[in-house]
C-alpha positions as CSV (number, residue, x, y, z in Angstrom):
1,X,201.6,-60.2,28.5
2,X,201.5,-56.5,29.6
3,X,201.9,-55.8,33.2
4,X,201.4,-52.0,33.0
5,X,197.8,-51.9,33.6
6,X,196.6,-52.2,37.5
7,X,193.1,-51.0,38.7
8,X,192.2,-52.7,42.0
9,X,189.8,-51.3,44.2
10,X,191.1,-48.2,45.9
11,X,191.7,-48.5,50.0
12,X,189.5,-45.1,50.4
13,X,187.1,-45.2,47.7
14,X,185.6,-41.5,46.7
15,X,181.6,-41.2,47.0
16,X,179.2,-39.7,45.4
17,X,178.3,-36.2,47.1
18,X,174.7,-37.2,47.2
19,X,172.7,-36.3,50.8
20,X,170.6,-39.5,51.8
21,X,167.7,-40.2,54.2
22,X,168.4,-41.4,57.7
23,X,166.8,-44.4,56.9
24,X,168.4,-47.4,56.2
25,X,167.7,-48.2,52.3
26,X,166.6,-51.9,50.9
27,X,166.6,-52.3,47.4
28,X,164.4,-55.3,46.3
29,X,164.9,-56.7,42.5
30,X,161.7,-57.6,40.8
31,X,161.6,-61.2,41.7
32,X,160.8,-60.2,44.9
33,X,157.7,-58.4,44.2
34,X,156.4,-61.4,41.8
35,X,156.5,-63.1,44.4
36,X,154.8,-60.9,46.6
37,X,152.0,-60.7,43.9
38,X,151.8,-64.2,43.9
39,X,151.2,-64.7,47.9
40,X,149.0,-61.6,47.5
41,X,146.5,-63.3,44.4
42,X,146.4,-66.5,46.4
43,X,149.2,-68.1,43.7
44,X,151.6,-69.2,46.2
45,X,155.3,-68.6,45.6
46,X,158.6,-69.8,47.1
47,X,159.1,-69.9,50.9
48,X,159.4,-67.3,53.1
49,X,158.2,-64.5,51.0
50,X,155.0,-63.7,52.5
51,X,157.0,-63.3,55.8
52,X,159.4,-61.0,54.1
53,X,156.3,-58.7,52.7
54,X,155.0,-58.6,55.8
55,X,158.0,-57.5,57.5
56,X,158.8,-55.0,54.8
57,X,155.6,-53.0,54.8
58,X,155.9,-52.9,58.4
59,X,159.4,-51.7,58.8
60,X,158.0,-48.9,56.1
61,X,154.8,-48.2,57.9
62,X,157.4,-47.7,60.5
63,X,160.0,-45.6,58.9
64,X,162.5,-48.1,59.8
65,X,163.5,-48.3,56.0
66,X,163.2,-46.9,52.9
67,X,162.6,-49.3,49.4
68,X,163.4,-47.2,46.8
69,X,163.0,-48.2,43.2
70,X,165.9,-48.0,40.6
71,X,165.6,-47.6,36.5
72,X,165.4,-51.5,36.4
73,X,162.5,-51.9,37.9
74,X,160.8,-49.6,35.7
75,X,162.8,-51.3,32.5
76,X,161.6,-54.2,33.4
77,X,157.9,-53.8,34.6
78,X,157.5,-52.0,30.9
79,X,158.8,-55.3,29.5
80,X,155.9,-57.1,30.5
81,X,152.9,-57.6,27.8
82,X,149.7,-58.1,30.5
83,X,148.7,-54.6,31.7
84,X,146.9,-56.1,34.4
85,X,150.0,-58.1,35.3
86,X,151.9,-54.9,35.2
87,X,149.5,-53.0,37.4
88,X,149.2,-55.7,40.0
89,X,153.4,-55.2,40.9
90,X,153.4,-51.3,40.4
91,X,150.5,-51.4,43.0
92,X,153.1,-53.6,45.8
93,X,156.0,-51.5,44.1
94,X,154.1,-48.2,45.2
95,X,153.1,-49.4,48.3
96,X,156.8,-50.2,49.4
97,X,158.2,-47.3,48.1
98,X,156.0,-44.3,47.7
99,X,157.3,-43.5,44.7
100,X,161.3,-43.1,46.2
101,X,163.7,-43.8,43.1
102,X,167.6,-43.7,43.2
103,X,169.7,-41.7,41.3
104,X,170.3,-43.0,37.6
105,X,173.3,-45.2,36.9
106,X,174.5,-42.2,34.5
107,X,173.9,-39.3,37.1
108,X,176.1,-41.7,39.8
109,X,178.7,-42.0,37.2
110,X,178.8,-38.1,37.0
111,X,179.1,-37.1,40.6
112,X,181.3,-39.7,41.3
113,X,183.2,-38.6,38.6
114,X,183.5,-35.3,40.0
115,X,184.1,-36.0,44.1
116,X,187.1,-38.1,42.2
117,X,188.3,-35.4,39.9
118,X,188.1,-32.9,43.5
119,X,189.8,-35.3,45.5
120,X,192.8,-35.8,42.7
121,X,192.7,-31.8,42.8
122,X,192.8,-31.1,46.3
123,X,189.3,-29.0,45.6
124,X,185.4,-29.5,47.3
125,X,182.9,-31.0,44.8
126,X,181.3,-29.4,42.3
127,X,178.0,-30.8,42.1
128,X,175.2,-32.5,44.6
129,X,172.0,-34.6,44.4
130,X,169.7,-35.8,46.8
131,X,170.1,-39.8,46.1
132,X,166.1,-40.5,46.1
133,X,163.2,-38.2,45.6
134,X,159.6,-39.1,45.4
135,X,159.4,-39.1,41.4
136,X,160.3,-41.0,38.6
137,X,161.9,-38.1,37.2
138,X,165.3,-38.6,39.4
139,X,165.7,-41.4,37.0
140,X,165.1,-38.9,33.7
141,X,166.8,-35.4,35.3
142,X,170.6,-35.0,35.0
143,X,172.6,-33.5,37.7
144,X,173.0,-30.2,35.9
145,X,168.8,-30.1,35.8
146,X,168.3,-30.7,32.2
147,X,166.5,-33.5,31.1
148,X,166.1,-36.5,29.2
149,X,162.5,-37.1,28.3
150,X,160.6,-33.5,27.5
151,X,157.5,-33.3,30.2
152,X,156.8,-29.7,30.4
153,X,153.5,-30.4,32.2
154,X,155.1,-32.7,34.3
155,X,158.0,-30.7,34.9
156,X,155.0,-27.4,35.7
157,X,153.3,-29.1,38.4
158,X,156.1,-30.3,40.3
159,X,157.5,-26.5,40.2
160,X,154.1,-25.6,41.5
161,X,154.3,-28.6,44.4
162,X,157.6,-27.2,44.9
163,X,156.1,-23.9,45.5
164,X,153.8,-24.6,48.3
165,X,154.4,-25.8,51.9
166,X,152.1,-27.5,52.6
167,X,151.1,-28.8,48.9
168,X,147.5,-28.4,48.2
169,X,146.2,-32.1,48.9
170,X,144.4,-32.2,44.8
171,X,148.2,-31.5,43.3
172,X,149.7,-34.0,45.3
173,X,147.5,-36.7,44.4
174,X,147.8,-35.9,40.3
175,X,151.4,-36.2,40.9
176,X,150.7,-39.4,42.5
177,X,148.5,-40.6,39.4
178,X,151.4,-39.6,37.1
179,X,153.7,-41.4,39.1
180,X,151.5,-44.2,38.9
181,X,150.8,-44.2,35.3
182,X,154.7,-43.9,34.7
183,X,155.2,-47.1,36.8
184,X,152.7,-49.1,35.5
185,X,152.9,-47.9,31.9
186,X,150.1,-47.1,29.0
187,X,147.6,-50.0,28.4
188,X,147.1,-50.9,25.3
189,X,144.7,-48.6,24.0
190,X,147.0,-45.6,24.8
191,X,150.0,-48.0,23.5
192,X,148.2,-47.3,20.1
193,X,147.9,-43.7,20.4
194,X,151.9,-43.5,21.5
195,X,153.0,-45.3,18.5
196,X,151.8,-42.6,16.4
197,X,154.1,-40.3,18.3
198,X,157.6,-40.2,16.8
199,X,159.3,-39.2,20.0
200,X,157.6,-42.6,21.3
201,X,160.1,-45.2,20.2
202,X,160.9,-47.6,23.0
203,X,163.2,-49.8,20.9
204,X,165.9,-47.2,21.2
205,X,166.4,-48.8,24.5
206,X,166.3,-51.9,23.2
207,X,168.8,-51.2,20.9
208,X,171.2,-49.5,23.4
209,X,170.6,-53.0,26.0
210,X,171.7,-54.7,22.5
211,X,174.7,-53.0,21.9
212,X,176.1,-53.3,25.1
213,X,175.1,-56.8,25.1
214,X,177.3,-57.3,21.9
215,X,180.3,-55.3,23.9
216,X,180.8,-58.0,26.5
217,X,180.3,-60.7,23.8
218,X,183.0,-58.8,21.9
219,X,185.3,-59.2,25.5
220,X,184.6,-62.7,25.4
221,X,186.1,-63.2,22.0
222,X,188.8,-61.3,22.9
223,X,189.7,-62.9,26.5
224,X,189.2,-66.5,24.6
225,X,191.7,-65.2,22.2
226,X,194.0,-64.4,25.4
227,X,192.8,-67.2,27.7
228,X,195.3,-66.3,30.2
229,X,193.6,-63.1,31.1
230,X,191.1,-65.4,32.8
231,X,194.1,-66.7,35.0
232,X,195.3,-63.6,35.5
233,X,194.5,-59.9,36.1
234,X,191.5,-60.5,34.8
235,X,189.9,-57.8,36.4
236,X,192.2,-55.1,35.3
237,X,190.9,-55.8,31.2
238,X,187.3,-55.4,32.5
239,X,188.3,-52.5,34.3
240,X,189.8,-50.7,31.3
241,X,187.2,-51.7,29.2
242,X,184.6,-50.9,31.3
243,X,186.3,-47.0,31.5
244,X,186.8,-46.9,27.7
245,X,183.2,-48.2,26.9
246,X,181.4,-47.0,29.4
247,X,182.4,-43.8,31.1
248,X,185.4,-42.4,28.2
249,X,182.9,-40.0,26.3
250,X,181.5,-38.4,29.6
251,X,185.1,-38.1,31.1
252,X,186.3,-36.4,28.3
253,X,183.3,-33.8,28.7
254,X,183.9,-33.5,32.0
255,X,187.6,-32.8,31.4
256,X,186.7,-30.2,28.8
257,X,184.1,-28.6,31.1
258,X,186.8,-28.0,33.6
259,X,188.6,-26.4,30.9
260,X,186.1,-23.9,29.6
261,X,185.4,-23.2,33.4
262,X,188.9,-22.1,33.8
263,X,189.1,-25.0,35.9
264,X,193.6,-26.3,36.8
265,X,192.7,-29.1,33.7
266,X,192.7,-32.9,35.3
267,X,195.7,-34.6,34.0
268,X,196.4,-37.4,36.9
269,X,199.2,-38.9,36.5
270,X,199.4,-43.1,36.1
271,X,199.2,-43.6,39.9
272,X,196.4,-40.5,40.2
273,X,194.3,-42.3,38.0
274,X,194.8,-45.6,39.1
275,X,193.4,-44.3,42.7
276,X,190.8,-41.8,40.6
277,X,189.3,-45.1,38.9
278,X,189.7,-47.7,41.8
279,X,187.8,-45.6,44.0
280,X,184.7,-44.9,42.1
281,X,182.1,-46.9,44.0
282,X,179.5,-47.9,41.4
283,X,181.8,-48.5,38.6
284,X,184.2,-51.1,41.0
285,X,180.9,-52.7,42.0
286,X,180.2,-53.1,38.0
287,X,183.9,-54.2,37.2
288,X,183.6,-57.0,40.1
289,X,180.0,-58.6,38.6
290,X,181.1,-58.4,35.1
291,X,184.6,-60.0,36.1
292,X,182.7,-63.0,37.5
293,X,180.8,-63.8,34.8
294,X,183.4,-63.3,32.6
295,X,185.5,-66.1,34.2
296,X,183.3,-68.6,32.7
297,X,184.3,-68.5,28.7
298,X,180.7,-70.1,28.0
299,X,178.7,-67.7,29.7
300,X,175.7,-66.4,27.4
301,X,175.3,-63.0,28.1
302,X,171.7,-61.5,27.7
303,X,170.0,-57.9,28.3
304,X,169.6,-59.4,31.8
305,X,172.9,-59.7,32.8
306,X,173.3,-55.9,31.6
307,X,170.0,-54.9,33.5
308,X,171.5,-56.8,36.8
309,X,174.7,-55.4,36.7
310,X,173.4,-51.4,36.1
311,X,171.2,-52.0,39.0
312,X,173.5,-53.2,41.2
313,X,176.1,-51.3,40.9
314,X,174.4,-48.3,42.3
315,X,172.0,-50.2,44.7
316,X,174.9,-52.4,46.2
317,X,177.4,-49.1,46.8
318,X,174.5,-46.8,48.1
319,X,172.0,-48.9,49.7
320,X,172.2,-50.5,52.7
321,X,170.6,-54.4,52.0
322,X,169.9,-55.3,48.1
323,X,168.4,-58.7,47.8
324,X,168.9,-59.8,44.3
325,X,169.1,-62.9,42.4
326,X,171.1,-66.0,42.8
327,X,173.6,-65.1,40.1
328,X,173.9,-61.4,41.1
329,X,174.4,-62.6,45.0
330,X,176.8,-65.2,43.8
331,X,178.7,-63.0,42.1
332,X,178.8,-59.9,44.8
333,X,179.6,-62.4,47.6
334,X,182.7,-63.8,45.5
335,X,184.0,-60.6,45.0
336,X,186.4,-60.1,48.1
337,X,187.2,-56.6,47.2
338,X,183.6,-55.7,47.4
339,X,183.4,-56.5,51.1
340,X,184.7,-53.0,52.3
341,X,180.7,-52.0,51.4
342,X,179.4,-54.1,54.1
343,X,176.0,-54.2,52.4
344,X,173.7,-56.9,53.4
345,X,173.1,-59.5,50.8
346,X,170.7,-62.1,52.2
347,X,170.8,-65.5,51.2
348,X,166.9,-66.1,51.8
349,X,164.4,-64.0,52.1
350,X,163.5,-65.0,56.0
351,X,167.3,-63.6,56.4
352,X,166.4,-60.3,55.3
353,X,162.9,-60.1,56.9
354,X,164.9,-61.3,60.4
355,X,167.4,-58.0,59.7
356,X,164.4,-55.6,58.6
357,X,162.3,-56.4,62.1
358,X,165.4,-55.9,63.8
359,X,166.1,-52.2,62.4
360,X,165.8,-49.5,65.4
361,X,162.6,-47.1,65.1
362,X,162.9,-43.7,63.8
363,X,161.9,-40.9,66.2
């Protein structure tokens, strides 16, 4: 078995050049705010929830903390069928955040990229991003400006928010609405009217989640084929997998965009890019949860284990608490190379509503 390929978490990893509120950030996964809806409609729901929600909108109130959404919770809110369901958690998901979202997996992936390609160069970074702004659109923007999904009206008021200091109260609040009705997503009637649109097709990201989905099945097969990986440097095959799969196209781009810059081209050496890979934040974060699961041959993997994972591995390097499942906590907390982060992971939520009331206040 080959021994040439090590990848272990770098000893100074290389962040993303993104400026952050002072704030501390707490990313909640959906869970969470079911079960705030549930103590909210008089449902009930598992222990010590209504204490955290309390203790979260106040720390907000308070600017002690920051709650910003990610592109899962908007992936999954859109998953759900009852519009009325969805409404109720974009209503606690507003109030908790004001609309704050992180930086998209992708556009993390980028800058990282780049504050590792400057650091292997001995050069500053190229590119910046604030990592949260008040808009759904940091999720749909790349870091160059372009973006993903074509809202030219959209895109036309938030120039002309932009514009004004202070914003005319009447455009603030349509943002809001459009923020809103992103979040909570078209009811059905409109659902109709969208299906006639052919830029409207939804099951493109179904069919992406799919894909990957069938990638890690297809490393299962092939670390049951070679069970000794699993005894082994197991985290070295995810590693180079998860680089080849996930990140090769847009590091070749980025290599050839150096290039055509009349950029020194990046050609690390094996040690260079043993340290450039190691010490990209969100990818190591990534590489460690997939690792885990993948020590158990049997595990089914599901669109939810992909959904976890991408969420994580940005809210786990950049935030300061995430509270996510039992697997995803599981798997974080069993990772020992992970523990240079020093994010808090509660293991209940009366844990994390005892560290949020204890947070200083904000002058």
């Amino acid at each position: 078995m080959s021994t040439g390929l090590k990848v272990p978490l770098a000893e100074q990893l290389v962040w993303a050049n993104v400026t952050r509120p002072p704030a501390p950030l707490v990313y909640l996964d959906l869970n969470s705010i079911i079960y705030f809806a549930r103590g909210i409609s008089g449902k009930g729901g598992p222990k010590g929830y209504g204490e955290l929600f309390e203790a979260s909108t106040r720390a907000k109130r308070e600017g002690r903390a920051i709650f910003p959404l990610g592109e899962a919770h908007l992936w999954e809110v859109s998953k759900i069928i009852d519009p009325k369901q969805r409404a109720q958690l974009a209503t606690i998901l507003e109030e908790l955040s004001d609309f704050n979202y992180l930086l998209g997996r992708v556009s993390i992936a980028e800058l990282e990229f780049d504050a590792g390609i400057a650091a292997i160069m001995d050069e500053p970074a190229r590119t910046s991003a604030a990592l949260i702004r008040p808009t759904a659109r940091q999720l749909f923007t790349n870091v160059d400006g372009s973006t993903l999904i074509d809202m030219p009206e959209v895109d036309r008021l938030y120039d002309l928010l932009a514009q004004t200091d202070p914003p005319p109260p009447h455009l603030v609040e349509r943002a809001r609405a459009i923020e809103r009705h992103i979040l909570r997503g078209p009811s059905d009637q409109e659902l109709i009217e969208l299906r006639n649109d052919p830029d409207y097709r939804p099951e493109r990201t179904i069919a992406s989640h799919r894909r990957r989905v069938a990638f890690e099945l297809d490393t299962r097969r092939v670390l049951n084929d070679a069970p000794g990986w699993r005894r082994g440097r197991l985290r070295d095959v995810i590693g180079a997998r998860e680089l080849h799969h996930e990140w090769g196209e847009l590091l070749a781009r980025m290599r050839i965009e150096r290039v055509r810059a009349g950029l020194p081209p990046f050609s690390p050496n094996r040690d260079e890019f043993r340290t450039f890979m190691g010490a990209m934040p969100h990818t190591q974060v990534a590489v460690s949860l997939k690792t885990q699961l993948h020590r158990n041959p049997h595990h089914i993997w599901t669109s939810n284990d992909i959904t976890d994972i991408d969420a994580m591995s940005v809210a786990y390097a950049y935030c300061d608490a995430v509270f996510p499942d039992k697997a995803i906590r599981h798997g974080l907390l069993n990772s020992p190379e992970l523990r240079v982060f020093r994010t808090f992971v509660p293991r209940h939520p009366s844990d994390l509503a005892e560290w949020l009331d204890a947070l200083p206040r904000r002058n």
